[in-house]
C-alpha positions in Angstrom: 155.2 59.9 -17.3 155.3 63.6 -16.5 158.0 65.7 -17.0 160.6 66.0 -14.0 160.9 69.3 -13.1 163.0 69.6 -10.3 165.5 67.1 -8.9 167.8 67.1 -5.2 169.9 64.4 -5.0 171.9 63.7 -1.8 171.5 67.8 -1.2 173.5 68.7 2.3 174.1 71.9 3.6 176.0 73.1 6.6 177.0 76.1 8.5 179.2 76.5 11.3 178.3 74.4 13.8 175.0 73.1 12.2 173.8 70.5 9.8 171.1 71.9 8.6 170.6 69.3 5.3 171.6 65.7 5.5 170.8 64.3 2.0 167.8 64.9 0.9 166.8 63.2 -2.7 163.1 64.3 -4.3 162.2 64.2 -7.3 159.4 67.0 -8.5 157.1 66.1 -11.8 154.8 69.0 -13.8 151.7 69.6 -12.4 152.8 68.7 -8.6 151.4 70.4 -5.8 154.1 70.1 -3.3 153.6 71.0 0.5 157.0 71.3 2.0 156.8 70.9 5.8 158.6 70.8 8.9 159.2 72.0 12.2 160.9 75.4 12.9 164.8 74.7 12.0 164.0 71.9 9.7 165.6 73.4 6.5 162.8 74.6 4.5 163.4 77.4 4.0 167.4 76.7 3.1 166.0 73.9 0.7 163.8 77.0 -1.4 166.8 79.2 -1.0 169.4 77.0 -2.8 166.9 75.5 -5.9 166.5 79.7 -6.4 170.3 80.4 -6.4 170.1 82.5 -3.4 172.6 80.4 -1.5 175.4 78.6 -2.4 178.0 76.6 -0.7 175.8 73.2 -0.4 177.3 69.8 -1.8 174.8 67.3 -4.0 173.1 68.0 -7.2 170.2 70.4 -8.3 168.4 70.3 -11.3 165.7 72.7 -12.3 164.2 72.0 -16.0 167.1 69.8 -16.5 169.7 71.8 -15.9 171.9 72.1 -13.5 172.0 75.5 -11.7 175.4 75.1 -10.7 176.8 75.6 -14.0 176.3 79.3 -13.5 173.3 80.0 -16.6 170.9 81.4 -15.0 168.1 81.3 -18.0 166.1 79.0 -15.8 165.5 81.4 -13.5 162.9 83.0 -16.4 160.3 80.5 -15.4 160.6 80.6 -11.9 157.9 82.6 -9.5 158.9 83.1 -6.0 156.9 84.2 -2.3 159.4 84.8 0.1 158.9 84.2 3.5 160.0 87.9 4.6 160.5 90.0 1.4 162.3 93.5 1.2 159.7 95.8 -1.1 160.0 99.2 -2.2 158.1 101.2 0.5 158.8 104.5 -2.1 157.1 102.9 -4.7 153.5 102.4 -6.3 152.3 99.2 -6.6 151.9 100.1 -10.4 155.7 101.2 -10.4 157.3 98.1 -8.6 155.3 95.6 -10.0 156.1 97.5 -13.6 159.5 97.0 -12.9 159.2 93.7 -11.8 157.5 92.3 -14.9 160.2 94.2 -17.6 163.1 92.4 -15.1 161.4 89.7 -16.2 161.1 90.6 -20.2 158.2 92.0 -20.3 157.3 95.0 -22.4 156.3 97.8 -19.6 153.2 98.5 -20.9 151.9 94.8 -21.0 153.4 94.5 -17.3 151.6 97.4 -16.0 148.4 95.7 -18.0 148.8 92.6 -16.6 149.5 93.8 -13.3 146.4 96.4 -13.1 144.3 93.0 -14.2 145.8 90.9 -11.1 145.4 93.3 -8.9 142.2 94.4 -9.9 141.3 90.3 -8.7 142.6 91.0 -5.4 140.2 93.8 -4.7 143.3 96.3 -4.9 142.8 98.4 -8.3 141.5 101.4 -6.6 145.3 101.6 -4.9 147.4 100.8 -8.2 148.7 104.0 -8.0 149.4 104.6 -4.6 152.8 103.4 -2.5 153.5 100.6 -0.8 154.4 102.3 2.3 150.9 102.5 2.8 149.7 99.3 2.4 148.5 96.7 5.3 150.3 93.5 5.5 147.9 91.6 3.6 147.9 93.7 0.8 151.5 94.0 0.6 151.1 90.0 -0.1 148.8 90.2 -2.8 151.1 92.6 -4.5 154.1 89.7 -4.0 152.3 87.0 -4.7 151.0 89.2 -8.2 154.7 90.1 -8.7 155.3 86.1 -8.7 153.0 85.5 -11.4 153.1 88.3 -14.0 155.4 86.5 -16.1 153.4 83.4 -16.3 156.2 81.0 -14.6 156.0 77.0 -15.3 157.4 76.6 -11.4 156.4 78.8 -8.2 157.8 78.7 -4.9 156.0 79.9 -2.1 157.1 80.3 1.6 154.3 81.2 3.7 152.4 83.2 0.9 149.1 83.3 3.1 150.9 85.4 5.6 148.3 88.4 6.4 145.7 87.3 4.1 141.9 87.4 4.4 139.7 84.3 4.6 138.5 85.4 1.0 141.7 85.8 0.0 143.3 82.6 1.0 140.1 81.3 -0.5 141.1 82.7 -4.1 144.7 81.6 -3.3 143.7 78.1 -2.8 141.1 77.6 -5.9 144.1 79.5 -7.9 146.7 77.6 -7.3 144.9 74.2 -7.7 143.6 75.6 -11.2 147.4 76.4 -12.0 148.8 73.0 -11.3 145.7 71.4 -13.4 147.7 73.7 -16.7 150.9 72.0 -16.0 152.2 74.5 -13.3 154.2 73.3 -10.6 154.4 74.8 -7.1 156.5 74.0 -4.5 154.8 75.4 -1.3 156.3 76.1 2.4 154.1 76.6 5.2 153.2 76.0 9.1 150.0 76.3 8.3 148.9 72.4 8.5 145.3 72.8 7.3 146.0 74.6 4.3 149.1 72.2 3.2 146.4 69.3 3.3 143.5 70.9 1.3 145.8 71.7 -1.4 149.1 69.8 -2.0 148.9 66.7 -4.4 152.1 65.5 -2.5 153.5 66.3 1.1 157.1 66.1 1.8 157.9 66.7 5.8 161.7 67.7 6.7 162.8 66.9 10.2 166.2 67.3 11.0 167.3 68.0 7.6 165.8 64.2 6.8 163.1 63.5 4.7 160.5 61.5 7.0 157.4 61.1 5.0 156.8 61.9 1.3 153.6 60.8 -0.2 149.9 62.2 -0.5 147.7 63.2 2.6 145.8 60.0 1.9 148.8 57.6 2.1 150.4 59.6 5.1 147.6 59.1 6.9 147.1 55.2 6.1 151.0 55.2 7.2 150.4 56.9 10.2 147.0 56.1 11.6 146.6 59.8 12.5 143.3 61.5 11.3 144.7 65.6 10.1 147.8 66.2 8.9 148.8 68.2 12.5 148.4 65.2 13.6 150.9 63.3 11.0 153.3 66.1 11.9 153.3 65.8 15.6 153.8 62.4 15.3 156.4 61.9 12.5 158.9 64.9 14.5 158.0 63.4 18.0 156.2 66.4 19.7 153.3 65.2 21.2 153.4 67.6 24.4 151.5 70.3 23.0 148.0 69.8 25.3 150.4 69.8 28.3 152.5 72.8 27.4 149.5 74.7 26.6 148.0 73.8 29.7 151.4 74.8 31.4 151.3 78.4 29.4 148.1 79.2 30.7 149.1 78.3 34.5 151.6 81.3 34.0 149.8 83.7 32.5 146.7 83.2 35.0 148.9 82.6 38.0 147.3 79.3 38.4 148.9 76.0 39.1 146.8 74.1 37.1 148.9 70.7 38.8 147.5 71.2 42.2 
């Protein structure tokens, strides 16, 4: 049996007027590739936010490594990696300079940081710009430079929310082949995304959130001998209900030709 990396148990979380988790249990093992889905409002994004300590004020247990992170040590937190969904960066800074400082946050020495980072970046077709800011930088390669940032110190669990965001099809490519080559070294990622195509080609395991619920949790193969359904958009749309998306397509396009496409 595989190590358990991560553990929820009866997690819940609230804010005024909103449930937003309503007991979700999983259990995470080494080596996991999880795709963590959901509609918009699901609590995905919460779910990352607690497990990294970013938000407190939730009831259940967490466990990361076997600790739990409520007892205020923080030391698990060295092995973590983390894509936010929309991250601040330091716009007055070179990539070589925030990703530096990045890597000696994380105990690096600075001159095996900047190495390191120089290396990565070189990967992502960006060493010609190591040295120039950030402010200058498209989307995309403000990404690579976060996704690098998540990796310099080698972490044995990576969160990612929406890390393809801006990417190139060569890109996402490399992504893809990298993280799949991660998880087969005993990495485990835990990975947040709309983007149902990419969830499918490379989780091990697919846990959908609707509601705040847990409604399917098992690999694409099984979900889709559960579900009859041939993609996994079409698990989605018909674990959370929505099946009106032909029609309200249809009824988008009515407006913005002018048309009424019922006539």
């Amino acid at each position: 049996m595989k190590e358990k990396v991560l553990s929820l148990q009866n997690l819940i979380m609230s804010y005024p007027g909103k449930n937003v988790l309503n007991g979700i249990n999983l259990d995470v093992y080494q080596g996991q590739i999880i795709g963590y889905i959901g509609p918009n409002g699901a609590g995905k994004s919460t779910t990352l936010k607690i497990m990294l300590g970013l938000v407190e004020g939730y009831g259940g247990v967490v466990e990361i490594f076997g600790h739990n992170i409520a007892s205020n040590d923080y030391t698990y937190k060295q092995k973590i990696g983390y894509v936010p969904e929309n991250a601040e960066i330091y716009d007055n800074l070179t990539a070589a300079e925030y990703l530096t400082f990045i890597g000696e946050l994380y105990g690096l020495e600075r001159g095996t940081a900047e190495n390191k980072a120089l290396s990565l970046l070189e990967e992502f077709d960006m060493g010609d710009v190591f040295h120039s800011r950030i402010s200058s930088f498209s989307k995309g390669m403000r990404q690579k430079v976060l996704i690098t940032s998540s990796l310099l110190h080698n972490p044995d669990l990576i969160f990612l929310d929406e890390p393809l965001s801006g990417l190139d099809a060569n890109s996402v490519m490399v992504i893809k082949d990298m993280l799949e080559a991660l998880a087969n070294q005993g990495k485990t990622i835990f990975y947040s995304s709309h983007i149902m195509d990419v969830v499918e080609k490379i989780s091990n395991r697919i846990v959908l959130l609707v509601n705040g619920e847990i409604a399917a949790d098992g690999s694409f193969d099984e979900l889709k001998e559960q579900s009859k359904a041939g993609s996994l958009e079409a698990i989605f749309n018909q674990l959370t209900g929505f099946d009106e998306h032909k029609e309200t397509a249809k009824r988008i396009v009515s407006i913005v030709t002018g048309d009424n496409q019922d006539e």
